[in-house]
N, C-alpha and C positions, 0 to 999 in steps of 0.2 A: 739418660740422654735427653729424653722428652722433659722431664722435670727442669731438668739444667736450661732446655733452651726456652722454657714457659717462666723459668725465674730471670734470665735474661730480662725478656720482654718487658715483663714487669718492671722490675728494677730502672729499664732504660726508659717505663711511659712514666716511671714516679719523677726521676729525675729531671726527665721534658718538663711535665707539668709545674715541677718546683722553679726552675728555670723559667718558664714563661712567667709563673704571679712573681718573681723577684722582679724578673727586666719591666713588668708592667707598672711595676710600686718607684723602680727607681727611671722611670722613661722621661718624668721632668726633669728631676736634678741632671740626667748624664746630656740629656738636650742642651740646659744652661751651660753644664761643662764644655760640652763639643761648641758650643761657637766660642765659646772664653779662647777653648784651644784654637782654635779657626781664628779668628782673629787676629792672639799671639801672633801666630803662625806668619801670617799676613803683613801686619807692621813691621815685622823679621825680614822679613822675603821681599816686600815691596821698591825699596830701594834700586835693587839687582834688577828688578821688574819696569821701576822706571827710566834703566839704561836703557837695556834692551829697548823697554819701546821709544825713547828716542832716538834710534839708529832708525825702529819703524816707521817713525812719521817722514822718513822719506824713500819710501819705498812705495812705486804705482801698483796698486792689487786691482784695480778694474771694480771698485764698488766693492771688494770685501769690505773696505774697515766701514762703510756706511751699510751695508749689511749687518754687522755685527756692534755697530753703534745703536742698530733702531733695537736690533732684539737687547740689548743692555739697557735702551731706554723701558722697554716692555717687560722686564725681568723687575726694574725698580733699581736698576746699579748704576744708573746713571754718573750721580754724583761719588758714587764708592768705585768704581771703576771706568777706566778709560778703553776705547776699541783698541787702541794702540798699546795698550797694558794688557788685553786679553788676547793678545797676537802674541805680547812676549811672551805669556802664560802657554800659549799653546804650543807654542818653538821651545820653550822649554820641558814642557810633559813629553813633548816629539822625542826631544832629545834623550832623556831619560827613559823613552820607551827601546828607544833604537840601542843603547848602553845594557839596558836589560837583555835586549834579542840576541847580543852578540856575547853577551856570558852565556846565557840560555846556550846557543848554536855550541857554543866553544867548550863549555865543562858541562854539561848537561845533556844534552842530543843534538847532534846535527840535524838538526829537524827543520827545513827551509819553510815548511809551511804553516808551522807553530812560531818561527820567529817573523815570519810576516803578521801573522794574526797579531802578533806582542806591538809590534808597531803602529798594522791600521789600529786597536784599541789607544795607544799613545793619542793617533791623529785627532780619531772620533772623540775622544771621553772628553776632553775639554766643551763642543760644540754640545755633547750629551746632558752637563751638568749645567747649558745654559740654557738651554730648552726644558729642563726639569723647573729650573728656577722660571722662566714664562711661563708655564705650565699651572705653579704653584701662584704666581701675581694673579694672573686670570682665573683661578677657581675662585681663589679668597675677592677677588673684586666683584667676578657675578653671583656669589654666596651673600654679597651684604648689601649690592645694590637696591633689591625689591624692601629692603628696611629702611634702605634710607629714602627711600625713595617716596615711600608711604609716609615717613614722617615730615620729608620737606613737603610734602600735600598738605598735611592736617597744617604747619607752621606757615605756608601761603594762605589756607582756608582761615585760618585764626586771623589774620590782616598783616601780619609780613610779608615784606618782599622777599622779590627770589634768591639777591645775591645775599641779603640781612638773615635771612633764613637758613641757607648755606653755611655761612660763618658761624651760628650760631650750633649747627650739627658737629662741624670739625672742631669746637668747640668742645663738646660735650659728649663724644661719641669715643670710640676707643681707636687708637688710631690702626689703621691698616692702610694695606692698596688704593682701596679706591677713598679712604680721607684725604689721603696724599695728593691723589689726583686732584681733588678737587681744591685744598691748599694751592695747587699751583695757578688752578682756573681763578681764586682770587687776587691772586699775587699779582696775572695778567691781567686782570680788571682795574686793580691798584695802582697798576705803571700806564695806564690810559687806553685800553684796548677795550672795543665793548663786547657784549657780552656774547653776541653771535661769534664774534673773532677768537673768544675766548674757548669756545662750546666748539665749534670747529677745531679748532687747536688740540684742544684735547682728547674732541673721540678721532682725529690722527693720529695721535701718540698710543690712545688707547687700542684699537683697531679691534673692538669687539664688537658684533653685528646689533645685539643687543643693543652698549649702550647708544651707537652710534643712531640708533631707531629713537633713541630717548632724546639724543642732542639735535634730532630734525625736527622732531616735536617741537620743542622747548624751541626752536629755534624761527620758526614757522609762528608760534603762538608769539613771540616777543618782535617780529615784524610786522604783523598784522593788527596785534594789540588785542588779542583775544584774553581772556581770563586766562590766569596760567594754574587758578585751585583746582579746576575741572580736566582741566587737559594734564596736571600731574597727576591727577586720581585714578583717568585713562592707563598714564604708559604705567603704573604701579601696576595696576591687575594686567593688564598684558605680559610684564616685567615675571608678575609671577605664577603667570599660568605657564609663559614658558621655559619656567624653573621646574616646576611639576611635568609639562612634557619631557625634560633632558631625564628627571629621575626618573618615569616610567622605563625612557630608551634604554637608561643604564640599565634597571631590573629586568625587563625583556632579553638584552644581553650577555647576564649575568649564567646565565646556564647553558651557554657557549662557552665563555672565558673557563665556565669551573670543570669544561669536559679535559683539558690537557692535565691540570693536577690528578684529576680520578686516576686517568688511565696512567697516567707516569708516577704515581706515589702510593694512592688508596688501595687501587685495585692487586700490585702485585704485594703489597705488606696482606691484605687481606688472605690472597692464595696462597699465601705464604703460613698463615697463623691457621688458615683451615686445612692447607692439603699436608704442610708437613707434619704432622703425629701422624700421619696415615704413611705418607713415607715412610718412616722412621719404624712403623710399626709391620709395616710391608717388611720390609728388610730384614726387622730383628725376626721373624719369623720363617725368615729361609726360604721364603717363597720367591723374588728374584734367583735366586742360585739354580729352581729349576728352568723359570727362563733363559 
C-alpha cells in the first residue's frame, strides 16, 4: 500500500514536470493560435454585436457608456471596439450566464445560491477581462517609458528637436502601448494643435501619475523655453528610480502573496507525503484496533 501510494506520487510529479516543459516549449505558438482564434471568433460574432449595440446607443446609462468608453480608450481598444459594442458584449455573456443558471437550477441542483453566483460571474467577467486588458496597457507602457525616455534625452542632447526626435523613436523602436501613444501625440501636432495641447491630451487619455509627472515637465520647460536635453535627463532618472521603487514594493510583498499557496497547497501535500507511511504503518500494525 505504501509503495503503491509513493509510486503514485512519483508518477503524478513526472507527469507535472513533463507537462509544464511541453506547455513552456509550446507557450508562443498556442499564444499566436489563441488570438488567430480570438479573432476568428470576433469577425463571426461582430455583426450580431453591432445590432445589439445599436439598439444600445439609445438607451440613457447615467455615464456608463463614457465610463466604459475611457477604460476602452485606456485598454488600447479604442479603435477595435466601441462602448456601445462592449454593452452588447456584456448583455450577452449576461444572458448566456443566466441560460447556464437555469439548466444548472433545473437538471443539476436546485441550488439558488450556485445559480446566482453563475450569473453575478456572467455580469462581472466581461468588466474583469477589461480591466485585465488596462492592467496589461499600463504595465507594458510604464515598462518602456524610462527607455524611451532616456533615449529621447540623448536624441535632444545630440541637436534634435522634441517632436523630430519622437518621430524618429516610433520610428525605430518596436511598437507597443506607449509608441502608440505617442503616434497619436504626433498625429495631434500634424492637424495643428501644439505641443502643450498635445502633451495634455495625452497624459488624459493616459491617466498614469508617472507619465503625467513627465508631460508637466516637458510642458513647463517648452513654455518657458528652458533646455529640454537637461530637463529630459531629469524625469529619465526620476522615471527610473521610480521603476526600481515599485519593484522593491512588489519583492517586500512577495512573501505575503506566497503565504496562501503554502498554506492551501504546499503545506497539506507535504503532511501528506510525511505523516501518511506513518499512518499506514500505524494501522498495518494493529496498534489503532487497541485504541
Amino acid at each position: 500500500m505504501i509503495i503503491a501510494a509513493f509510486a503514485l506520487i512519483v508518477v503524478g510529479a513526472f507527469l507535472g514536470i513533463r507537462w509544464f516543459s511541453q506547455r513552456s516549449k509550446r507557450k508562443a505558438d498556442s499564444q499566436e493560435q489563441k488570438e488567430e482564434r480570438n479573432s476568428e471568433l470576433w469577425q463571426s460574432t461582430r455583426p450580431l454585436v453591432r445590432q445589439v449595440a445599436a439598439y444600445a446607443q439609445h438607451l440613457q446609462l447615467l455615464g456608463l457608456r463614457e465610463r466604459y468608453a475611457r477604460q476602452l480608450e485606456r485598454a488600447g481598444l479604442r479603435f477595435d471596439l466601441s462602448a456601445d459594442e462592449f454593452l452588447a458584449i456584456k448583455a450577452g455573456v449576461l444572458v448566456i450566464a443566466i441560460g447556464f443558471a437555469l439548466v444548472f437550477y433545473v437538471a443539476v441542483a436546485q441550488n439558488t445560491l450556485i445559480a446566482l453566483a453563475i450569473v453575478f460571474m456572467g455580469l462581472v467577467l466581461p468588466d474583469m477581462r477589461l480591466s485585465a486588458a488596462v492592467r496589461k496597457q499600463e504595465h507594458d507602457f510604464l515598462r518602456a517609458l524610462p527607455s524611451f525616455l532616456d533615449l529621447l534625452a540623448l536624441s535632444v542632447e545630440a541637436g534634435m528637436g522634441f517632436d523630430s526626435a519622437v518621430l524618429r523613436l516610433t520610428e525605430v523602436l518596436e511598437p507597443g502601448p506607449l509608441i502608440w501613444r505617442f503616434q497619436t501625440f504626433l498625429r495631434s501636432v500634424n492637424v495643428g494643435k501644439t505641443r502643450v495641447e498635445a502633451l495634455r491630451e495625452m497624459a488624459h487619455k493616459v491617466d498614469l501619475p508617472d507619465f503625467t509627472t513627465f508631460a508637466n515637465v516637458v510642458i513647463q520647460a517648452t513654455e518657458t523655453g528652458a533646455s529640454m536635453g537637461p530637463v529630459l535627463r531629469t524625469a529619465s532618472g526620476d522615471m527610473l528610480s521610480r521603476r526600481f521603487d515599485r519593484a522593491e514594493k512588489a519583492a517586500h510583498e512577495l512573501p505575503i502573496k506566497i503565504l496562501l499557496p503554502l498554506f492551501v497547497f504546499v503545506f497539506p501535500a507535504t503532511f501528506i507525503m510525511v505523516l501518511g507511511p506513518v499512518y499506514f504503518q500505524f494501522v498495518a500494525s494493529g496498534a489503532s484496533s487497541v485504541l
